[in-house]
C-alpha positions as CSV (number, residue, x, y, z in Angstrom):
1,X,19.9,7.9,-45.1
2,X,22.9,5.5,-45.0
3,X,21.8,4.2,-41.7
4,X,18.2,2.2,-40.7
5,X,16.9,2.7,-37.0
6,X,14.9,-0.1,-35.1
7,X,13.1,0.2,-31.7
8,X,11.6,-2.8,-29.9
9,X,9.8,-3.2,-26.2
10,X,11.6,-6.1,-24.7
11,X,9.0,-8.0,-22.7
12,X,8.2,-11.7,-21.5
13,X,6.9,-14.1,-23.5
14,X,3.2,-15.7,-23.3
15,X,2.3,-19.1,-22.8
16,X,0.8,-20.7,-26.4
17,X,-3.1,-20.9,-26.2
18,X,-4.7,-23.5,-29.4
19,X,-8.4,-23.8,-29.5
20,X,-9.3,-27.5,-29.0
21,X,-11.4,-28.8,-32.4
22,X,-12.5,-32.4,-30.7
23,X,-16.1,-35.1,-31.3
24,X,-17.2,-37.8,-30.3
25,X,-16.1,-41.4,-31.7
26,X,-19.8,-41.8,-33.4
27,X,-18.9,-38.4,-35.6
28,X,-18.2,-39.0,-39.0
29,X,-14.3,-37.8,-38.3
30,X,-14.3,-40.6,-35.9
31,X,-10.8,-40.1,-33.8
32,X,-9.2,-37.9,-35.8
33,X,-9.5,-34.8,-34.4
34,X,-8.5,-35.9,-31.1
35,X,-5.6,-38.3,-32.6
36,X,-4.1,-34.5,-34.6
37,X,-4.5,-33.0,-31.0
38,X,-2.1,-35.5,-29.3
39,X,0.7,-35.5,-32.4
40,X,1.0,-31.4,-32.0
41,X,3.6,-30.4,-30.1
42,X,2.1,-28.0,-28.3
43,X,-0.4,-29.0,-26.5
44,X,-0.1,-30.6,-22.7
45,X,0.6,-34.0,-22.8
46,X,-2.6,-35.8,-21.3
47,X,-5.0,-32.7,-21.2
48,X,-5.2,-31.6,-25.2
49,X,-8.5,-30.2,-24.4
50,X,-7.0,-27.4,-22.7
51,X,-6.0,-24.5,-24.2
52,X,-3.2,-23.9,-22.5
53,X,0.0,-25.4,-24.1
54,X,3.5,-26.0,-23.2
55,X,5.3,-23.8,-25.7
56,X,5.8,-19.9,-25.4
57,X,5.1,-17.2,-27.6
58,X,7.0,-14.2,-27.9
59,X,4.8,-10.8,-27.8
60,X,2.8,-10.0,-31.5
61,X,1.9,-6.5,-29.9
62,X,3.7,-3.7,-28.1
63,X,1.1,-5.1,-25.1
64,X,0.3,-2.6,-21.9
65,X,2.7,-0.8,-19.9
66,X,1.5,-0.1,-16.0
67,X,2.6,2.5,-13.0
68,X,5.6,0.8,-11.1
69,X,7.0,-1.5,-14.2
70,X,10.1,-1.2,-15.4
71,X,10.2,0.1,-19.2
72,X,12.6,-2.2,-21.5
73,X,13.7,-1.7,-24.9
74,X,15.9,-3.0,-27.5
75,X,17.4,-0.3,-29.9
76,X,19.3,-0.7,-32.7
77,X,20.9,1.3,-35.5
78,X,22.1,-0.4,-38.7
79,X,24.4,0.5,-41.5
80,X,22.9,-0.1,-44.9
81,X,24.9,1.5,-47.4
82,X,27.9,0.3,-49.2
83,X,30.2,3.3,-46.6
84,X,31.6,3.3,-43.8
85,X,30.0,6.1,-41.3
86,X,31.8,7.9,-38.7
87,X,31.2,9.4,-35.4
88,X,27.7,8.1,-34.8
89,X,25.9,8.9,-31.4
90,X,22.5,7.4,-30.5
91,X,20.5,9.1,-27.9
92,X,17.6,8.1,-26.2
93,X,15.3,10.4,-23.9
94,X,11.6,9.4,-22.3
95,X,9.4,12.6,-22.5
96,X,6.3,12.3,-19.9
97,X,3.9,15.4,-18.9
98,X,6.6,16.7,-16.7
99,X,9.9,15.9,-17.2
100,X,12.7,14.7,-19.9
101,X,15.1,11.8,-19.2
102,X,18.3,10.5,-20.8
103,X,17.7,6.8,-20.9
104,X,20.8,6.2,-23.2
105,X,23.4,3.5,-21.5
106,X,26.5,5.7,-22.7
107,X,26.8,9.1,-24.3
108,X,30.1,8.7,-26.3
109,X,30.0,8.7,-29.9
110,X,31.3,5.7,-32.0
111,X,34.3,6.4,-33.9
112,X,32.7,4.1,-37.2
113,X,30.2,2.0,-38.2
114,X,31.1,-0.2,-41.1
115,X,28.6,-1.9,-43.5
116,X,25.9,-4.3,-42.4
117,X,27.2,-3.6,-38.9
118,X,24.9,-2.3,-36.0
119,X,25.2,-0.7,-32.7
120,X,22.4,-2.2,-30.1
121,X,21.7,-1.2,-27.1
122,X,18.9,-1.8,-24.5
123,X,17.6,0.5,-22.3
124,X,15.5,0.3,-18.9
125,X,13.6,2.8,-17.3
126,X,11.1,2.5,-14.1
127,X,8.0,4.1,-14.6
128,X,6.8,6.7,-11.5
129,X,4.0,8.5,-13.8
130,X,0.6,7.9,-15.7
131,X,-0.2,9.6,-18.7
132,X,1.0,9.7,-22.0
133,X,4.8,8.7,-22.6
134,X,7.2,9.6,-25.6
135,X,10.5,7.7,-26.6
136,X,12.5,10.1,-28.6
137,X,15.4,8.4,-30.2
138,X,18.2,10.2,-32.8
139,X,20.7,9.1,-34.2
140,X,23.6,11.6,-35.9
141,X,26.4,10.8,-37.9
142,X,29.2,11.5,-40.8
143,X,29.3,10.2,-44.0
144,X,32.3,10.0,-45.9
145,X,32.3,13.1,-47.9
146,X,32.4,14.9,-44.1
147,X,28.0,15.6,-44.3
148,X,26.6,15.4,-41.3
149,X,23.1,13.8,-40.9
150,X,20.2,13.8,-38.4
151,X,17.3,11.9,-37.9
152,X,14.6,11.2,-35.1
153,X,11.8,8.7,-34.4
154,X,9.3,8.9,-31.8
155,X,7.3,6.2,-30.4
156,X,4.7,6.5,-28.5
157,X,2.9,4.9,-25.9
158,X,0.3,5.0,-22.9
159,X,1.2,3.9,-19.0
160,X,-2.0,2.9,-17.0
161,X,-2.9,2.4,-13.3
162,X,-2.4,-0.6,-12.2
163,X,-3.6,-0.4,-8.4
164,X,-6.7,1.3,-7.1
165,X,-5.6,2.3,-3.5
166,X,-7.6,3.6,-0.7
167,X,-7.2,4.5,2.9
168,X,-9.3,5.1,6.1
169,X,-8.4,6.2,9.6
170,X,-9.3,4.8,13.1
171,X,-8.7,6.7,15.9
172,X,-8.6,4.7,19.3
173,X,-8.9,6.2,22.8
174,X,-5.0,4.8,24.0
175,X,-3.6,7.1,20.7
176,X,-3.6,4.1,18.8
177,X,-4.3,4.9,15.2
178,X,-5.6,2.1,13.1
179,X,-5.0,2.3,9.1
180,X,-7.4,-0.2,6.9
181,X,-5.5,-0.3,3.2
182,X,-7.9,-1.5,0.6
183,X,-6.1,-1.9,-2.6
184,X,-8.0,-2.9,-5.8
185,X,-6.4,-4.9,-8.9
186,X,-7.7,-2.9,-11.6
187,X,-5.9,-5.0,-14.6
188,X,-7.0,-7.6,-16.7
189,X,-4.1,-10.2,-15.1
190,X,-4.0,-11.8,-11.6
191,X,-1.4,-10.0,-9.6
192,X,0.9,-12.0,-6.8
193,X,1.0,-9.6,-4.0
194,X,4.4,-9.9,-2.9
195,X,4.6,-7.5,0.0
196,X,2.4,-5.1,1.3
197,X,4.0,-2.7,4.2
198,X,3.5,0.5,5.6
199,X,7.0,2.8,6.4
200,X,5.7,4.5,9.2
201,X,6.6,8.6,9.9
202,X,9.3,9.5,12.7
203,X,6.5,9.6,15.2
204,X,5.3,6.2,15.3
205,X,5.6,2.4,15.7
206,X,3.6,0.1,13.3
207,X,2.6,-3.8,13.5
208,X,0.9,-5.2,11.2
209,X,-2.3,-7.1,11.8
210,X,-2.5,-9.2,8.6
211,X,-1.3,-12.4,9.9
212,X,-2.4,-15.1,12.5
213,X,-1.2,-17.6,14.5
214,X,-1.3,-21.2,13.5
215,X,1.1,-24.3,15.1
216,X,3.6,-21.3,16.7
217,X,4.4,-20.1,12.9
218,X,3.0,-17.0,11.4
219,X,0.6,-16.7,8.6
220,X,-0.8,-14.4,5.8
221,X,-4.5,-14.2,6.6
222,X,-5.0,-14.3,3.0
223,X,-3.1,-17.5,2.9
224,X,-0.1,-19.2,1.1
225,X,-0.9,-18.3,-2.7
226,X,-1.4,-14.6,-2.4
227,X,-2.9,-14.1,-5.7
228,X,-5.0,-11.4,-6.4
229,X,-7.4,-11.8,-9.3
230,X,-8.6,-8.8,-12.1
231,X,-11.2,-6.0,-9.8
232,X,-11.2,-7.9,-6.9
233,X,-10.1,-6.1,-3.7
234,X,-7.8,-7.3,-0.6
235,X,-8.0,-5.4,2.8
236,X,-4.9,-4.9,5.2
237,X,-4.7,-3.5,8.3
238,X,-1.8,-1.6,10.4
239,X,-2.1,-0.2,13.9
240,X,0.1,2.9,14.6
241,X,1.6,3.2,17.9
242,X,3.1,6.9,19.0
243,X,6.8,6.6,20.1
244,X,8.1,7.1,23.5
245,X,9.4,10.3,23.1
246,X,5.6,11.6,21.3
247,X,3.1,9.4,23.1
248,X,3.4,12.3,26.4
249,X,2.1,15.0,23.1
250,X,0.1,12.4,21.3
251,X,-3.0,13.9,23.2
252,X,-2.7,17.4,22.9
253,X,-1.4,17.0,19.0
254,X,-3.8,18.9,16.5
255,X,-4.5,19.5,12.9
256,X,-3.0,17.2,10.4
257,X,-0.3,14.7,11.1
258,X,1.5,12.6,8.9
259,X,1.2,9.0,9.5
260,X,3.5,7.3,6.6
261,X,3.6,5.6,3.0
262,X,2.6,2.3,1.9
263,X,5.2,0.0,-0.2
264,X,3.3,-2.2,-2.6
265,X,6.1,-4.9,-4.6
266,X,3.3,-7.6,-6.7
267,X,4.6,-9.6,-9.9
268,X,2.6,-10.8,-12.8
269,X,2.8,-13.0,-15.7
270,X,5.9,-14.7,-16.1
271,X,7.7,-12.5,-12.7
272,X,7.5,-9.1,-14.2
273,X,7.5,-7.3,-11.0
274,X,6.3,-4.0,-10.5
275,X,6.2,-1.5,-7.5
276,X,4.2,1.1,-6.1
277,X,5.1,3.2,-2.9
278,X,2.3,6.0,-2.5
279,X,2.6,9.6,-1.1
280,X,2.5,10.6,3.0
281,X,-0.4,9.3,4.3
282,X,-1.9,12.3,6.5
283,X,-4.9,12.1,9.1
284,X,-6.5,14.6,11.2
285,X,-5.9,14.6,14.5
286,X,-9.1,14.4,16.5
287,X,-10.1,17.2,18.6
288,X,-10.3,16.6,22.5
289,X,-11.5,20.2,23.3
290,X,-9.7,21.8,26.6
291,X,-9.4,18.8,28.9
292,X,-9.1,15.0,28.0
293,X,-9.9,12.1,29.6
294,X,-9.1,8.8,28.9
295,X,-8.7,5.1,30.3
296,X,-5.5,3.9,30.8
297,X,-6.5,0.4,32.8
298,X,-9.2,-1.1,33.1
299,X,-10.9,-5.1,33.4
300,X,-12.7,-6.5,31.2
301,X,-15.0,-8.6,33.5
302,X,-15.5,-7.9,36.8
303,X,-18.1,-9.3,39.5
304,X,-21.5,-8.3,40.4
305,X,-21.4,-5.9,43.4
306,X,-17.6,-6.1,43.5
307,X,-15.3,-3.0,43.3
308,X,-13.1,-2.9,40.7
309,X,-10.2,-0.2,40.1
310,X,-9.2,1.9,36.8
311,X,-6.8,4.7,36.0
312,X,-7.8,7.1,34.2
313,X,-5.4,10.0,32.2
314,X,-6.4,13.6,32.1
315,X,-4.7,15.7,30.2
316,X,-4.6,19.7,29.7
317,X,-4.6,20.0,25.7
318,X,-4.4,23.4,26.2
319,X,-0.9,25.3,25.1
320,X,-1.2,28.6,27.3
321,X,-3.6,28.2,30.3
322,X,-3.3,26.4,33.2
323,X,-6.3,24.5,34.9
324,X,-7.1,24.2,38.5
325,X,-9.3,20.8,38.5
326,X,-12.2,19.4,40.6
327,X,-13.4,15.6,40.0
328,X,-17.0,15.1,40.7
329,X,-18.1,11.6,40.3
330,X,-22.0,11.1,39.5
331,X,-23.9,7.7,40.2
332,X,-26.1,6.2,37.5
333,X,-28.2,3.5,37.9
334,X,-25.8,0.8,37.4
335,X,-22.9,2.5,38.1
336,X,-21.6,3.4,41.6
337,X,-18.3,4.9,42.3
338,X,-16.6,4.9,45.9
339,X,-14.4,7.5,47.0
340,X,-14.9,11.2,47.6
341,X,-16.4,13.4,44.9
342,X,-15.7,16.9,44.4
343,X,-12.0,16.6,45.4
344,X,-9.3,19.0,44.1
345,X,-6.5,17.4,41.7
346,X,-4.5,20.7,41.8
347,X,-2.9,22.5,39.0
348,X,-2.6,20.9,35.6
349,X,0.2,22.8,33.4
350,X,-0.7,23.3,29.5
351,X,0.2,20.1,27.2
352,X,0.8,18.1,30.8
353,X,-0.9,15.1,32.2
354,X,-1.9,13.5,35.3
355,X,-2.9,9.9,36.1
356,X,-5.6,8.9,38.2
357,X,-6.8,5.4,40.0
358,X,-10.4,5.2,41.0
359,X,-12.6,2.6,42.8
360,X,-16.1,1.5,41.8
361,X,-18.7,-1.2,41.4
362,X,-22.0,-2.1,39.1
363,X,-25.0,-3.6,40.7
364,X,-26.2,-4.8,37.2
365,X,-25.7,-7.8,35.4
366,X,-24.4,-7.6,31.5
367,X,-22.5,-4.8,29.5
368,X,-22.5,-1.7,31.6
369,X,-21.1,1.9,30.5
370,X,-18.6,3.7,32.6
371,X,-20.1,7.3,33.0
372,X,-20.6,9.6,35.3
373,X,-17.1,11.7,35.8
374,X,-17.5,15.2,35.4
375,X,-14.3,17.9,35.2
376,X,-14.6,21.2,36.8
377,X,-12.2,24.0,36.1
378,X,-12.3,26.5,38.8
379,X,-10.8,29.6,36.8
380,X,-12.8,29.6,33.8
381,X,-16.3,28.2,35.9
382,X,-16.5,25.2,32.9
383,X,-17.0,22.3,33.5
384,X,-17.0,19.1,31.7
385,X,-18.7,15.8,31.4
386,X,-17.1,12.5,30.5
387,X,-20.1,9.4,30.2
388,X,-19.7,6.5,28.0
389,X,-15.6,6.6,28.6
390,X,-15.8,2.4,28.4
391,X,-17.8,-0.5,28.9
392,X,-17.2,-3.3,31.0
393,X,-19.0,-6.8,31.4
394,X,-20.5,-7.7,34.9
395,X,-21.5,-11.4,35.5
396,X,-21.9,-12.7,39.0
397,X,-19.1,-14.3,41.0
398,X,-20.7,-17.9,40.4
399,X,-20.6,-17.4,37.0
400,X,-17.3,-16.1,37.1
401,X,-15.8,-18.9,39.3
């Protein structure tokens, strides 16, 4: 071959590490060891016992390669015969388990290559999959008798998984849905979590609960150096509100429902930054049955032997039948409700609502349970019961005051 082909990973460089060799002044070396610490150059002024030094190293290995880095390397193709070579094109592709890319910067041929002269070129690539990854690099060419040679290199090399992610689902009575994001650094380097978000889907409205309150300016619950050291785990939460034009179908919405992707952006080392954005998130909706029945209003401290109002929503998840409704309102020993039971609410059309206020009192002290509401349909003969809908704490009106 009149021409030599070089491939390099183009990475950061490493802080210098030295092992300290130190004794005490009694030891036979006396202060020598300590004395050949402080004249080398590249250890930290002041602390030579550490072994972390001032200089940097550059990379003696091809090092690991995680999901959401960006792929860098340094090629370069030199002629190292006595001829001048025409024509040369350098192409670069990245085979994974499913597809093949062109990573080459430009896919004209050079008109000639003279001797001892090279053609470099650095390509970058973002890697999106784990597995096994090959970098097939070729080079053709003609030499001056008109021949045309071929050659190819492969170089292979693993990408790992960074990020351990997992998700659970909260479903709250007001069609709140509540996502807890616990995402595990599974390297053997401290990560700096630069953002953590959630892109919510079409249907909803997020905030994001990982912040507080402190001297009117917000802050990251997990504070101002947002590092995240190897296996440990960090927890953030996100609550999912339905949009204005889904929260009148947010009740009667069944099966599975897409609530949206999470965008992870962390850097390491020396700023390499990587990025992770996962699939659609998708929960299943909760089943109401027939009829729902929910709070809409309602205190949270009320007096002893008081009357205190709520609204209530009902809501016919049904998509073909229309109910004809009765509300029967049952005592229990705390709870007392005023008003008329067994009064007709009319009509309630499939996948409508209705809102409802309601009067009623405890005559017991503490944490008491809202029960007692029961749902008759008059066509069908069901009907249905609604206890422990919420809980509300009673104290007396001289506690109160």
């Amino acid at each position: 071959y009149f021409l030599i082909f070089a491939v390099m990973r183009l990475t950061k460089p490493t802080l210098f590490t030295n092992i300290p060799v130190t004794c005490e002044e009694r030891d036979l070396p006396g202060n020598l060891f300590n004395q050949l610490m402080k004249d080398d150059p590249s250890t930290v002024k002041g602390a030579e016992t550490l072994m972390l030094g001032e200089m940097l190293t550059l990379p003696q290995n091809f090092g690991n390669i995680f999901l959401g880095e960006t792929f860098s390397s340094y090629i370069s193709v030199h002629n190292d015969s006595n001829q001048v070579v025409k024509d040369i094109l350098v192409k670069a592709d990245l085979q994974t388990s499913s597809q093949r890319l062109n990573l080459s910067a430009s896919s004209a041929a050079v008109a000639e290559l003279k001797p001892d002269c090279c053609i470099d070129d650095v390509i970058h690539h973002e890697v999106k999959e784990i597995g096994t990854h090959i970098l097939v690099c070729a080079v053709s060419y003609t030499t001056q008798t008109g021949e045309k040679m071929y050659f190819r290199k492969f170089f292979k090399f693993q990408v790992l998984k960074p990020l351990d992610v997992k998700t659970k689902f909260y479903n709250a009575e007001t069609d709140e849905v509540f996502l807890e994001a616990q995402i595990q650094n599974i390297t053997t380097s401290p990560m700096f979590m630069e953002k953590v978000s959630l892109e919510p889907s079409m249907m909803y409205n997020v905030a994001e609960l990982n912040t507080v309150d402190a001297a009117g300016e917000s802050e990251s619950t997990f504070g101002s150096r947002t590092y995240l050291q190897p296996m440990d785990t960090r927890q953030y939460l996100y609550c999912l509100k339905p949009k204005q034009e889904f929260a009148e179908k947010a009740g009667v919405i069944k099966g599975v429902t897409v609530i949206g992707k999470l965008d992870i952006v962390w850097k390491t080392n020396l700023g390499e930054r990587g990025r992770l954005q996962t699939s659609q998130l998708q929960r299943m909706a909760p089943g109401y049955g027939d009829v729902r029945l929910s709070l809409e209003t309602i205190p949270d401290t009320v007096n002893l032997e008081e009357p205190f109002d709520i609204t209530c929503k009902i809501t016919n998840c049904s998509s073909e039948r229309t109910m004809d409704l009765v509300l029967e309102m049952c005592n229990t020993n705390s709870i007392h409700w005023c008003g008329v039971s067994g009064r007709q609410l009319g009509k309630l059309h499939p996948s409508s609502s209705l809102h409802l206020a309601l009067t009623l009192l405890s005559s017991v002290q503490g944490l008491q349970s809202v029960s007692g509401l029961r749902l008759t349909d008059t066509f069908l003969k069901r009907t249905y019961e609604y206890d422990d809908i919420a809980q509300v704490c009673v104290v007396s009106s001289e506690v109160k005051q």
